[in-house]
C-alpha positions as CSV (number, residue, x, y, z in Angstrom):
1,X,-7.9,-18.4,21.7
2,X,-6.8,-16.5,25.1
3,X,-3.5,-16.1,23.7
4,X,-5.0,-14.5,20.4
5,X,-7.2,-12.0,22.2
6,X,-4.5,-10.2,24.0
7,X,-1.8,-7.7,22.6
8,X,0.8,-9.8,20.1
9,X,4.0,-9.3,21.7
10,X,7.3,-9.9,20.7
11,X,9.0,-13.6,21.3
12,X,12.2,-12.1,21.5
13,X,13.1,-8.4,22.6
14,X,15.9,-7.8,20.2
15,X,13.0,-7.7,17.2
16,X,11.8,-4.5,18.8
17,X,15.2,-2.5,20.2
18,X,16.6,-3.3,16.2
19,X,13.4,-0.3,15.6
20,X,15.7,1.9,17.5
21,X,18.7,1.5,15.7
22,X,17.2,1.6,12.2
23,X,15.7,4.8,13.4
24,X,19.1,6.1,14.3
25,X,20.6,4.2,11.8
26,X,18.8,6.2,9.2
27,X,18.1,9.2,10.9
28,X,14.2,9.1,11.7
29,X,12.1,10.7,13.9
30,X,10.5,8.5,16.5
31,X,7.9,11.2,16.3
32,X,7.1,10.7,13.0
33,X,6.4,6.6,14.0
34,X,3.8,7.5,16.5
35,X,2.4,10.2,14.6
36,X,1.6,7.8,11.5
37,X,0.0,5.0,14.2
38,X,-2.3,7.5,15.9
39,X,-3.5,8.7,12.7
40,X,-4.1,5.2,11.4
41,X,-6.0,4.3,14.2
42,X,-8.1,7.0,14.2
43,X,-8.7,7.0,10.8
44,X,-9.6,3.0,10.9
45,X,-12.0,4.2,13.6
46,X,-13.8,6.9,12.3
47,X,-14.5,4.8,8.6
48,X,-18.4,3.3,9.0
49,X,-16.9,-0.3,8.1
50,X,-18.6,-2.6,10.6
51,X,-15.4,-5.6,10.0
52,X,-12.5,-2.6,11.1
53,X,-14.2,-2.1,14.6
54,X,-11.5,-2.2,17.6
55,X,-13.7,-5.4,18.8
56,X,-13.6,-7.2,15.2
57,X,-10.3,-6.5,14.7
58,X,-9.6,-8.3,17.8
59,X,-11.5,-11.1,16.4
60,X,-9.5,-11.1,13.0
61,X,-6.4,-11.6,15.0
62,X,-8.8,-14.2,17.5
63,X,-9.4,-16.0,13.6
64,X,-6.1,-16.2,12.2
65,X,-5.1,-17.7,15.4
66,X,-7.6,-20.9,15.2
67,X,-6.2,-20.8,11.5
68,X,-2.6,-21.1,12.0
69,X,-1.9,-22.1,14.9
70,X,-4.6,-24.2,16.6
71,X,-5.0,-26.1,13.3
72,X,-1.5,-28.2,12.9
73,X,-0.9,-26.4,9.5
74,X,2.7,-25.3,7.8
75,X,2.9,-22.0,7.0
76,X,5.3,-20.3,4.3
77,X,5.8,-16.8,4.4
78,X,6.0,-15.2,0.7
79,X,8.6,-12.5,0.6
80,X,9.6,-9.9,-2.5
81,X,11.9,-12.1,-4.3
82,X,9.3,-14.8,-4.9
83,X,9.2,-16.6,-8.1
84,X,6.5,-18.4,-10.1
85,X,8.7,-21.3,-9.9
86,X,9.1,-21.3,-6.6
87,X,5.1,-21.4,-5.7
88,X,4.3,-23.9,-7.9
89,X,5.9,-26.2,-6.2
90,X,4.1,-25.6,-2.8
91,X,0.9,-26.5,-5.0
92,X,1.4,-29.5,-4.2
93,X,1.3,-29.4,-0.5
94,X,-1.7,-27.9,1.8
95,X,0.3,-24.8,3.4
96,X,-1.4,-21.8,4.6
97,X,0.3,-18.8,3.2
98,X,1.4,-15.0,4.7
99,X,2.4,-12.9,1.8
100,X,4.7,-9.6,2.1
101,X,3.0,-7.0,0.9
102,X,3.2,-6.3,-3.1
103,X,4.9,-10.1,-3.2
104,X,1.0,-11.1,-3.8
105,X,1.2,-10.1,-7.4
106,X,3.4,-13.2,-7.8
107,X,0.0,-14.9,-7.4
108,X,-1.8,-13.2,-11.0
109,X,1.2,-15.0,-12.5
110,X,0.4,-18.2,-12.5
111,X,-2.1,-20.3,-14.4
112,X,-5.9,-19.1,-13.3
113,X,-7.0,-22.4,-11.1
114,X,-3.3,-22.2,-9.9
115,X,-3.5,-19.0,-8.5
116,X,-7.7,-19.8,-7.0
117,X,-5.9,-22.6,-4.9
118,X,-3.1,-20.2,-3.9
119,X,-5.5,-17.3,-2.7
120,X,-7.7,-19.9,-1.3
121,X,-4.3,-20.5,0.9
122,X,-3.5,-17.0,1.7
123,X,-4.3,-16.5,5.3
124,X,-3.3,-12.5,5.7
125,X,-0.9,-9.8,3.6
126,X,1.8,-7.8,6.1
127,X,2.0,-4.6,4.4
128,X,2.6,-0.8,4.9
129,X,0.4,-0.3,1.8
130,X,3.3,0.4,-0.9
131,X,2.9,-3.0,-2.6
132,X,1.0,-2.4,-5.7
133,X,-0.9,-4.7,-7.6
134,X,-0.4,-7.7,-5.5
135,X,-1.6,-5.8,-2.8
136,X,-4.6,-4.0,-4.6
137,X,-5.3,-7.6,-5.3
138,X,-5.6,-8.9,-1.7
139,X,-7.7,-5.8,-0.8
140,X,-10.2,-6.5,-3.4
141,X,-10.3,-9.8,-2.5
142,X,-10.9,-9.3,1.2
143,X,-7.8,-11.2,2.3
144,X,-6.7,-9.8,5.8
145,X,-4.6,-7.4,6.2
146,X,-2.0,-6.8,8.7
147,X,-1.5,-2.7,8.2
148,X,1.6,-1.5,9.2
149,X,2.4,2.5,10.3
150,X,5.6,4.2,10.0
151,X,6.6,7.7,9.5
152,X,6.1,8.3,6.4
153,X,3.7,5.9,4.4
154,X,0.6,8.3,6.0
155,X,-0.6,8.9,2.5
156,X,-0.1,5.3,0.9
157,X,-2.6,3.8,4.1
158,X,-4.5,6.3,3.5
159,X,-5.2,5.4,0.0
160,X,-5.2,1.7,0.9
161,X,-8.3,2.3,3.4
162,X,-9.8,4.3,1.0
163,X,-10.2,2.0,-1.9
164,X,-11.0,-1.2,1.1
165,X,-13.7,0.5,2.6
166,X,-15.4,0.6,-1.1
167,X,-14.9,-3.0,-1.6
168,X,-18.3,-5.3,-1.4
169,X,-16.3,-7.4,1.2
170,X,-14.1,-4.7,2.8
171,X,-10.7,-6.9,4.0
172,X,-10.7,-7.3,7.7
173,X,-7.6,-5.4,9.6
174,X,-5.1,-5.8,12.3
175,X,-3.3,-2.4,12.6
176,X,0.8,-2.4,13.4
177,X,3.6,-0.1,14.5
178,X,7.1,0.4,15.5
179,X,7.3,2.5,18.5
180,X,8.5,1.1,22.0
181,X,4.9,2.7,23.6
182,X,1.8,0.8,23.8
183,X,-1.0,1.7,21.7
184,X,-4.4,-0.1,22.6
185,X,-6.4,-1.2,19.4
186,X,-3.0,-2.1,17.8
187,X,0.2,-4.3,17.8
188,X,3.8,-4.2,17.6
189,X,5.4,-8.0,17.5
190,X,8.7,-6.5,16.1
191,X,10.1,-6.0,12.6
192,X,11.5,-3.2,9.8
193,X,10.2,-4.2,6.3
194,X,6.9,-6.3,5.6
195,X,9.0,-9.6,4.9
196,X,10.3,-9.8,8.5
197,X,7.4,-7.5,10.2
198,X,5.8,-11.0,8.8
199,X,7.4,-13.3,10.6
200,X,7.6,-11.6,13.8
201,X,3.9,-11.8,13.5
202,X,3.7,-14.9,12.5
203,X,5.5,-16.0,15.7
204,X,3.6,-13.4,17.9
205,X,1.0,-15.3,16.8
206,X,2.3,-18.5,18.2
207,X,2.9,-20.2,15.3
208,X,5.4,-22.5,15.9
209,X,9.3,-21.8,14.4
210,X,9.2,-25.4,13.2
211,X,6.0,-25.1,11.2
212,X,6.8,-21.9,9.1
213,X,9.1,-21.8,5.9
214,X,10.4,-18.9,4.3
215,X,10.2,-18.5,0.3
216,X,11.6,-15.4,-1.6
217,X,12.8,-13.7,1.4
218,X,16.6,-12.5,0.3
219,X,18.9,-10.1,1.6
220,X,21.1,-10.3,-1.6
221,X,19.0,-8.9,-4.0
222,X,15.8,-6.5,-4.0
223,X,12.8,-8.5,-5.0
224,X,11.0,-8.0,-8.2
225,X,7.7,-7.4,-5.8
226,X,9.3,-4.9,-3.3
227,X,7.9,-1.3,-3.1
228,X,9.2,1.4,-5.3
229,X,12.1,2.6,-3.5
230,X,16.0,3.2,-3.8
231,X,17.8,-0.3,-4.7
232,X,21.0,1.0,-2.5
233,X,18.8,2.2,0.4
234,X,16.7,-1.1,0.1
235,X,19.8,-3.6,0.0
236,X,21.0,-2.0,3.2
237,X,17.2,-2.3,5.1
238,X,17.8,-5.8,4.2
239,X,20.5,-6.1,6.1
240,X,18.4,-5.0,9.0
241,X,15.8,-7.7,8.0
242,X,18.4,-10.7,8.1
243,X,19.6,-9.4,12.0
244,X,15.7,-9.6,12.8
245,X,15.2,-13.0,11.0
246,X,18.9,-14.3,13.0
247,X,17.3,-13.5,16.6
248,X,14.2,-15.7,15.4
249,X,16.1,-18.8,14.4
250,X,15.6,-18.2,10.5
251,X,19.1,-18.7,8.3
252,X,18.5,-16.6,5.1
């Protein structure tokens, strides 16, 4: 529990100097980064949601913590190139699940008491708010949410908090970024796109490397539940994602 309650660092420093060089790499403003995590914290801040206060979002992260990592449970990570296939059969097992962002939606695809025992399973969605469906999914559905800021998804958190904070159950949030300065009332365990922002929180966590299996995370192809973007821009970010996943011990 101690370990929860304090900032989630990085277990290896290479996860958060690779933020540098994909900022040079692709020409972005460090500016721009900080910009988008201020306003995202203020923003959480100012909305009258009783579960996004800087004390229960400590407790969210306190939460997930007895979850996944006091409780001797395997976890599988769910990235974009997830198929129905490929969940079914983890029905059969008792793993708690972290999904990457829109990769959620692969959940509506499957039969309806299928997919209850999956969300059941689904501890908390890493996402910078582009995921879509699967993502609008976990919101309404009050899954955690690990909300990630960058320079330029202000408007798609923006809309994310927007339609959470009119849920019943608003989801409960642990807020992200990716500059190298410290920002109190949120977290930077290392990372570049939600599928290995994931497991860089997963293991800032303290989840065991041993105990946490990746599904649908590939470098090869982009995923049918990855964000809108540019397939040639996207294939290279993945590059960046395997180098992150190699300095934690994961082969993809």
């Amino acid at each position: 529990m101690e370990r929860a309650s304090r900032q989630l660092l990085a277990v290896d420093q290479r996860v958060l100097t690779i933020q540098d060089e994909v900022r040079d790499n692709f020409g972005w403003e460090l500016e721009k980064d900080t910009e988008s995590a201020l306003l995202l914290l203020n923003s959480v801040e100012e909305f009258d949601v009783d579960s996004w206060t800087r004390s229960r979002r400590a407790q969210t992260v306190a939460s997930l913590y007895r979850r996944m990592v006091l409780r001797p449970a395997e976890v599988v990570i769910i990235g974009a190139a997830i198929t129905v296939s490929e969940v079914e059969k983890i029905l059969q097992n008792n793993n708690l699940l972290i999904v990457a962002d829109g990769a959620a939606g692969v959940l509506e695809e499957l039969s309806d008491s299928q997919s209850e025992r999956m969300w059941s399973r689904l501890a908390c969605l890493v996402s910078d708010a582009d995921g879509g469906r699967g993502t609008i999914a976990a919101v309404k559905r009050g899954v955690p949410i690990i909300l990630h800021a960058h320079g330029d998804n202000q408007e798609a958190w923006s809309e994310l908090l927007s339609l959470a904070a009119t849920q019943r159950t608003p989801p409960p949030l642990v807020l992200t970024h990716q500059t190298p300065e410290s920002i109190d009332g949120m977290h930077n365990p290392g990372g570049f796109t939600d599928g290995d922002r994931a497991v860089c929180f997963a293991r800032s966590l303290g989840i065991p490397r041993e105990r946490i299996t990746l599904l649908g995370t590939r470098t090869d192809i982009v995923g049918k539940w990855s964000g809108a973007t540019n397939p040639e821009v996207k294939l290279v970010k993945l590059q960046w994602m395997s180098k992150v996943l190699q300095y934690l011990g994961f082969l993809v």
